[in-house]
C-alpha positions as CSV (number, residue, x, y, z in Angstrom):
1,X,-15.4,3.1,-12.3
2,X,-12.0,0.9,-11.2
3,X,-10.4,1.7,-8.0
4,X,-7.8,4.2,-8.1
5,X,-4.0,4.0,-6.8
6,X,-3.6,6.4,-4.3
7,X,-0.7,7.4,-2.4
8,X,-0.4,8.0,1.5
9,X,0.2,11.6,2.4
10,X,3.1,10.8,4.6
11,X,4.7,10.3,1.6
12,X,5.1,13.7,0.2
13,X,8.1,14.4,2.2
14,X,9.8,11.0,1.7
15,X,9.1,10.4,-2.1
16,X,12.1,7.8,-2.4
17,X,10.3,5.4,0.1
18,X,6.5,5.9,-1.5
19,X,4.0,2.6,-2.2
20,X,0.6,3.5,-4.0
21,X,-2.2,0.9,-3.0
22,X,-5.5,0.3,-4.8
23,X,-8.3,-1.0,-2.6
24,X,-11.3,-3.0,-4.2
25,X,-13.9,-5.0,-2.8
26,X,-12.3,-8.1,-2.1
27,X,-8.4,-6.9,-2.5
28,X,-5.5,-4.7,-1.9
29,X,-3.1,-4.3,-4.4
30,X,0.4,-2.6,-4.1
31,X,2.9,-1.4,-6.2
32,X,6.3,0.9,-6.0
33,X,5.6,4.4,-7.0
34,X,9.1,4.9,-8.2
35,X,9.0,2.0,-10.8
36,X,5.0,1.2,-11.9
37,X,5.8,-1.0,-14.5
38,X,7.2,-3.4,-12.2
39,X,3.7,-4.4,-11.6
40,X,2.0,-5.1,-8.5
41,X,1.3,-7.7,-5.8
42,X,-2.3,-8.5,-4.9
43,X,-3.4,-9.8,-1.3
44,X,-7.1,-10.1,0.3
45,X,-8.5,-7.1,2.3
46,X,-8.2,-9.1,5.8
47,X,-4.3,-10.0,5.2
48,X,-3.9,-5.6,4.2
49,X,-6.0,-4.7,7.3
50,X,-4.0,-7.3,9.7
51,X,-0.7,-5.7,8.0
52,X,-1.3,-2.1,8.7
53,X,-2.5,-2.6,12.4
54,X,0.5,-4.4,12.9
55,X,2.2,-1.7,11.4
56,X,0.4,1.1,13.3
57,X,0.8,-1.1,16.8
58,X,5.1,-0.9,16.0
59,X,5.6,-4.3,15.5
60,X,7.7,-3.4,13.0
61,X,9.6,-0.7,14.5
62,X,13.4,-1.2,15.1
């Protein structure tokens, strides 16, 4: 069975900010809920993990 896209449940009550990612064995792919057909981009399961702690730690707060 192929991973599915899921989206965060933070989402629900921002829907015109929402990004679905699909997590596999060796990659993360991520794509713009709104517009799906614009494809997706791809990156390896370290570079997603290193992006979302950075993420969780505020270093991209403003």
């Amino acid at each position: 069975m192929p991973a599915q896209w899921r989206k965060s449940t933070k989402s629900l009550h921002r829907p015109e900010q929402c990004v679905e990612v699909r997590i596999t064995a060796e990659h993360t792919a991520v794509r713009d809920t709104k517009d799906r057909a614009a494809g997706h981009f791809t990156t390896s399961r370290h570079q997603w993990s290193a992006f979302v702690s950075a993420i969780r730690a505020g270093r991209y707060d403003c």
